[in-house]
C-alpha positions in Angstrom: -94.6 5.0 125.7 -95.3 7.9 123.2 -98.3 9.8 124.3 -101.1 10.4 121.1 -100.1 14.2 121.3 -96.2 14.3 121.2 -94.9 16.2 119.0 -91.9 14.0 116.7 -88.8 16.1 118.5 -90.7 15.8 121.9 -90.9 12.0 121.0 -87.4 11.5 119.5 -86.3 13.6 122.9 -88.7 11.1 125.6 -86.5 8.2 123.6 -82.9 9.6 124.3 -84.0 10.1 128.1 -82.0 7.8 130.9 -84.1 5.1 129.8 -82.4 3.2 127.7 -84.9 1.1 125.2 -83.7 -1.8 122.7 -85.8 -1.4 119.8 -85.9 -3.9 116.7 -87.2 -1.2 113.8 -88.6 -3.3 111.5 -90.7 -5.5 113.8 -90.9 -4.9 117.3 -92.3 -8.2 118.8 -94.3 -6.3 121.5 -96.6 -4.3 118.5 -97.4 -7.9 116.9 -100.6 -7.9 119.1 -101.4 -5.0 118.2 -100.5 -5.3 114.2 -102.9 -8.1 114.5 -105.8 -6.7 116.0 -105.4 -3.5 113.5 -105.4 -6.0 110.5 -108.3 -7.9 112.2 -110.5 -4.8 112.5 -109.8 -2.8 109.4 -109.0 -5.6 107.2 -106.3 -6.9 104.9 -107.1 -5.0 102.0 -107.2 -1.9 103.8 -104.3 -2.2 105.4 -102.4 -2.7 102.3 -103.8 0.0 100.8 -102.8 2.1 103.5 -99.5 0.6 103.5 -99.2 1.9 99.4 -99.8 5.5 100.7 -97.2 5.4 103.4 -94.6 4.4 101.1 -95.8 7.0 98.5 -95.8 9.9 101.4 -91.9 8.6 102.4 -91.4 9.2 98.7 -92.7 12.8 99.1 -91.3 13.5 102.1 -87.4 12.5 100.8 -88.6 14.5 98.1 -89.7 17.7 99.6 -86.2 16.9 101.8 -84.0 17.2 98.8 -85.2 20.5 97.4 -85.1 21.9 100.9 -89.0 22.2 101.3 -89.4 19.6 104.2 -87.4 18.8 107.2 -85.4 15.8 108.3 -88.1 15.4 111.0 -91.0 15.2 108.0 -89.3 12.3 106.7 -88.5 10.8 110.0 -92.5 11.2 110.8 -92.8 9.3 107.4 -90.2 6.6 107.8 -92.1 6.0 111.3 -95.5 5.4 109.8 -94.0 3.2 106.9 -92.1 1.1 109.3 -95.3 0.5 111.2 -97.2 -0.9 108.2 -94.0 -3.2 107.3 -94.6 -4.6 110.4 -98.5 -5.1 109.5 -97.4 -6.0 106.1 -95.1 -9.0 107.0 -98.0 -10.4 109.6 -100.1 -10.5 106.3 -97.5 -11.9 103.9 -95.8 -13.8 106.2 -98.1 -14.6 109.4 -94.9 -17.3 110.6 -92.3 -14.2 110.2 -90.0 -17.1 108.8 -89.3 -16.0 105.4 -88.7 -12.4 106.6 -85.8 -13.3 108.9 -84.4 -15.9 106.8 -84.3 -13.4 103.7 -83.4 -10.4 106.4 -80.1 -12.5 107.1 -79.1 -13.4 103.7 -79.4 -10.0 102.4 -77.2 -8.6 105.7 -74.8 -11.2 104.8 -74.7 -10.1 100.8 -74.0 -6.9 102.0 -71.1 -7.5 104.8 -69.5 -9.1 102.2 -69.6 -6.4 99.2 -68.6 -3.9 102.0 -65.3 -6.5 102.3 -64.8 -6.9 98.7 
């Protein structure tokens, strides 16, 4: 577990240790607790409002990135908090997680096969 006060590298270097972790990015099934009881005490609207600025600072980050006034870890920090509201976002959207994985699959599929064409 990350402590509150690691640093990103510090955290990206407690990750690589001899430990080794498997870790589903987009919706890692033991934060779906936890998702919920952050959407249950701040509220939906919140949430996706919060969600709205976390894309927008990835945005900025990638930004910053490409005219070489931000690091790779700035928009790794970002990426981080955006993928943490995706995983709020699809409890909201879709509390069964159903539609996610069946559209998740089709759209790996799509691209497999333009990668073969």
């Amino acid at each position: 577990m990350i402590e509150p006060n690691t640093t990103v590298s510090n955290a990206r270097d407690n990750a690589h240790s001899s430990q080794h972790y498997r870790v589903d990015y987009w919706y890692p099934s033991v934060n779906r607790e936890l998702f919920k009881s952050v959407i249950k005490k701040f509220g939906i609207e919140h949430q996706i409002a919060i969600f709205t600025e976390e894309a927008a600072e990835v945005l900025v980050a990638i930004s910053r990135h490409r005219r070489q006034r931000g690091t790779t870890d700035d928009v790794v920090e970002e990426l981080v908090d955006l993928s943490i509201m995706i995983g709020q976002m699809r409890i909201i959207y879709d509390p069964d997680d159903v539609k996610f994985h069946d559209i998740y699959k089709y759209k790996i599929n799509r691209l497999n096969k333009l990668l073969k064409e």
